[in-house]
C-alpha positions as a Python dict, from the first residue, in 0.01 Angstrom:
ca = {
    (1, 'X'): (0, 0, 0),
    (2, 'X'): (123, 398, -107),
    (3, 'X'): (50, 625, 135),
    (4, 'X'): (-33, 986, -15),
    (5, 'X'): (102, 1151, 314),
    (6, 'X'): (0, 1478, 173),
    (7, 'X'): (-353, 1411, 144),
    (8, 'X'): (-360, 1207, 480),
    (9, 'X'): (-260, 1526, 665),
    (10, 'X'): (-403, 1779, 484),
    (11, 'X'): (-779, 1579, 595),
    (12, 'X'): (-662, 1521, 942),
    (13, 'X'): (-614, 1948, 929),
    (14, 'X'): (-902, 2043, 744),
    (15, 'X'): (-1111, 1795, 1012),
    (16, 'X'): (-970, 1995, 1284),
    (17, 'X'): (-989, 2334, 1128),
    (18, 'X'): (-1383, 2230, 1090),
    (19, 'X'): (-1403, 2189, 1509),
    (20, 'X'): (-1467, 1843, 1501),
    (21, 'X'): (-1392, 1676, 1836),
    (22, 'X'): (-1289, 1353, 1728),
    (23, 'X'): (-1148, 1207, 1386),
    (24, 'X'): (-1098, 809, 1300),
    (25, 'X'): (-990, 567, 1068),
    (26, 'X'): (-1066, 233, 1011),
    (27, 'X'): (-1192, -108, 852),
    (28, 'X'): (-1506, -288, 906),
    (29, 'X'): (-1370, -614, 755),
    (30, 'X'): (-1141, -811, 893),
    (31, 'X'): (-937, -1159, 712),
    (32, 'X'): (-958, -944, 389),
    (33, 'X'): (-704, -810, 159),
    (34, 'X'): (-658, -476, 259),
    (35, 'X'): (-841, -325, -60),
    (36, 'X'): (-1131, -535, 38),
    (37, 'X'): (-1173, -390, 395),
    (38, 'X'): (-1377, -93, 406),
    (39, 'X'): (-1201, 166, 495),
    (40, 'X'): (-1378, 431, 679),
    (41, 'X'): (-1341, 829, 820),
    (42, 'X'): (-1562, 982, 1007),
    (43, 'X'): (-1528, 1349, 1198),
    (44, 'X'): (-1725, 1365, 1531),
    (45, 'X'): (-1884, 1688, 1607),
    (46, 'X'): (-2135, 1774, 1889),
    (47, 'X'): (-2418, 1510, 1827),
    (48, 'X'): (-2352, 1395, 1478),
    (49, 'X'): (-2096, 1223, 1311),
    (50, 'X'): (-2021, 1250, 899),
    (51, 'X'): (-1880, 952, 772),
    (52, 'X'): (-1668, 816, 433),
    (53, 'X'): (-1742, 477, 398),
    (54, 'X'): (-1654, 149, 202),
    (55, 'X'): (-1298, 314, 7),
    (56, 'X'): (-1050, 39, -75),
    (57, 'X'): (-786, 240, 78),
    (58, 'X'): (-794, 491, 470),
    (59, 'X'): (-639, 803, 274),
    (60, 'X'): (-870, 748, 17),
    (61, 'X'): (-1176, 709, 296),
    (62, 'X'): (-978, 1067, 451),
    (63, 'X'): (-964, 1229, 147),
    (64, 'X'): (-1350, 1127, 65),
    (65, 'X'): (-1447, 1268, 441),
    (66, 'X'): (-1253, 1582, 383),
    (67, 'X'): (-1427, 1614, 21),
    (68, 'X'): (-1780, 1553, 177),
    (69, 'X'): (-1726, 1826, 478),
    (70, 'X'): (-1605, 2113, 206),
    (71, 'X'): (-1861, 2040, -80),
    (72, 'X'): (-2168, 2274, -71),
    (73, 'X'): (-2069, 2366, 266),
    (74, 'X'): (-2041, 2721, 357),
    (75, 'X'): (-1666, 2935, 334),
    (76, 'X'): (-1630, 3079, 720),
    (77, 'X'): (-1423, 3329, 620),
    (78, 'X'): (-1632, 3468, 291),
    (79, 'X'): (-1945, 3338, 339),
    (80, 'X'): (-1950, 3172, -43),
    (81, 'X'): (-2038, 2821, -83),
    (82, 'X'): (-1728, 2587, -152),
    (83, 'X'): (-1682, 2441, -458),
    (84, 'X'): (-1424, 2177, -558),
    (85, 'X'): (-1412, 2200, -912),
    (86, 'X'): (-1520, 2463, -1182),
    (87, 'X'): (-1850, 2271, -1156),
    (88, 'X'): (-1968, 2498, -903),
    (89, 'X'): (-2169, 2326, -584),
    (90, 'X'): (-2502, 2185, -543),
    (91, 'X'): (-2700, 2359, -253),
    (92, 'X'): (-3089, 2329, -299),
    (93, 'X'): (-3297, 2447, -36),
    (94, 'X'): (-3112, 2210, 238),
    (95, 'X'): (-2931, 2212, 573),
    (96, 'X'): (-2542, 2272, 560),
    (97, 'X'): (-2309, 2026, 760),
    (98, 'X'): (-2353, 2289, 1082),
    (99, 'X'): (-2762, 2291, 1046),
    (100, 'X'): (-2801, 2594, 871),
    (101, 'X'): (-3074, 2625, 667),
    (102, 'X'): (-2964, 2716, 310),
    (103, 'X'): (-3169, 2836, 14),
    (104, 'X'): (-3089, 2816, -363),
    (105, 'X'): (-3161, 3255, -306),
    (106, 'X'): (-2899, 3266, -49),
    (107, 'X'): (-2656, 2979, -243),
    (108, 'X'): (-2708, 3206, -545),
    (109, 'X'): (-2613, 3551, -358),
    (110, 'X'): (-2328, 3432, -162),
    (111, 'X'): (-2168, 3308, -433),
    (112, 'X'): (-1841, 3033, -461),
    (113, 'X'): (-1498, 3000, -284),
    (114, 'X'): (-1351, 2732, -483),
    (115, 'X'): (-1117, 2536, -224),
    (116, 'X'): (-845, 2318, -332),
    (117, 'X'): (-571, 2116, -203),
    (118, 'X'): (-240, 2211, -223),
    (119, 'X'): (27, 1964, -100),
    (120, 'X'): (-80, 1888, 289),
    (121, 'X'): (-354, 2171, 351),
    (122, 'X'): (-709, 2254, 186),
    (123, 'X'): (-686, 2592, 64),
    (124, 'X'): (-977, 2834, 59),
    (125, 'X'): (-1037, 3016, -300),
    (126, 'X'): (-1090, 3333, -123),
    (127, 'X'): (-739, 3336, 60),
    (128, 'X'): (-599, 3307, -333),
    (129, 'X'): (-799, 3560, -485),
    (130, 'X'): (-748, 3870, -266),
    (131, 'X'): (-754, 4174, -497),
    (132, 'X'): (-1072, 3987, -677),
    (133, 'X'): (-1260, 3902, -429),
    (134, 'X'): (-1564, 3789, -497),
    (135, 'X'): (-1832, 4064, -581),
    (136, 'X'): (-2060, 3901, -317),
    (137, 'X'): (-1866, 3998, 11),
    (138, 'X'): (-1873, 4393, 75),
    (139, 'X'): (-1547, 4543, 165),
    (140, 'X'): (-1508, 4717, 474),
    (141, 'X'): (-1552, 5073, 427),
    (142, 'X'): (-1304, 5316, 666),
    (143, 'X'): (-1476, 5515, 855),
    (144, 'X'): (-1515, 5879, 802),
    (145, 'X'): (-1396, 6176, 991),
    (146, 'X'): (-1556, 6552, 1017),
    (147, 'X'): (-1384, 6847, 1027),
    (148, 'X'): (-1387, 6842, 1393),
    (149, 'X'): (-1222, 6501, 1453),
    (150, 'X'): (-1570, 6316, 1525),
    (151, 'X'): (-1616, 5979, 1312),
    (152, 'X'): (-1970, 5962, 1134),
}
């Protein structure tokens, strides 16, 4: 078996970065050639657990996991929903991973941070794409100052 350490750790991150409180791997078959075990991932969180099940392989069961937490789910940092390929993401008037409720209105007008992996880390679209940010997510605006020194 090859070992992609890069995507092993850059799940086991993107897991934690996502506040779960506990993070596995494992088989449910034993006796089995190892491609014939069922690898699983799942990331605990408070009262539910996501799972990636039956993969012929654990960093291809922590790579699915990872994959399942980002896709449709909802960029903390920009608010867009995160897409893994130029595809886009499907969102249709469902709950996010966290329990938000999420319309195709509110998919539509927060538009996409397109996260990718690069080497041993998931990498948010927005971090990438600073100076373009996406028209969806209003810039801070300074605040102004009067004549007199008092901020309106």
């Amino acid at each position: 078996m090859n070992f992609d350490d890069d995507a092993l750790l850059a799940a086991v991150d993107l897991v934690g970065r996502t506040g779960a409180t506990n993070f596995q791997i494992g088989y449910l078959h034993d006796g089995v050639p190892a491609d014939q075990a069922g690898w699983y991932a799942h990331a605990q969180y408070r009262g539910a657990r996501i799972t990636a099940e039956d993969h012929r392989h654990p960093v291809e069961a922590a790579e699915a996991l990872a994959r399942r937490l980002l896709d449709g789910a909802k960029c903390a940092h920009c608010g867009g929903l995160v897409a893994l390929s130029d595809d886009g993401a499907m969102a249709y008037n469902t709950r996010l991973v966290d329990g938000t409720r999420w319309t195709v209105e509110q998919a539509t007008a927060a538009g996409l941070c397109h996260w990718r992996r690069v080497g041993p880390r998931w990498e948010r679209g927005c971090e990438q794409r600073n100076p373009s940010r996406s028209s969806k997510v209003p810039r801070r605006q300074p605040k102004r100052t009067t004549r007199k020194g008092r901020r309106s």
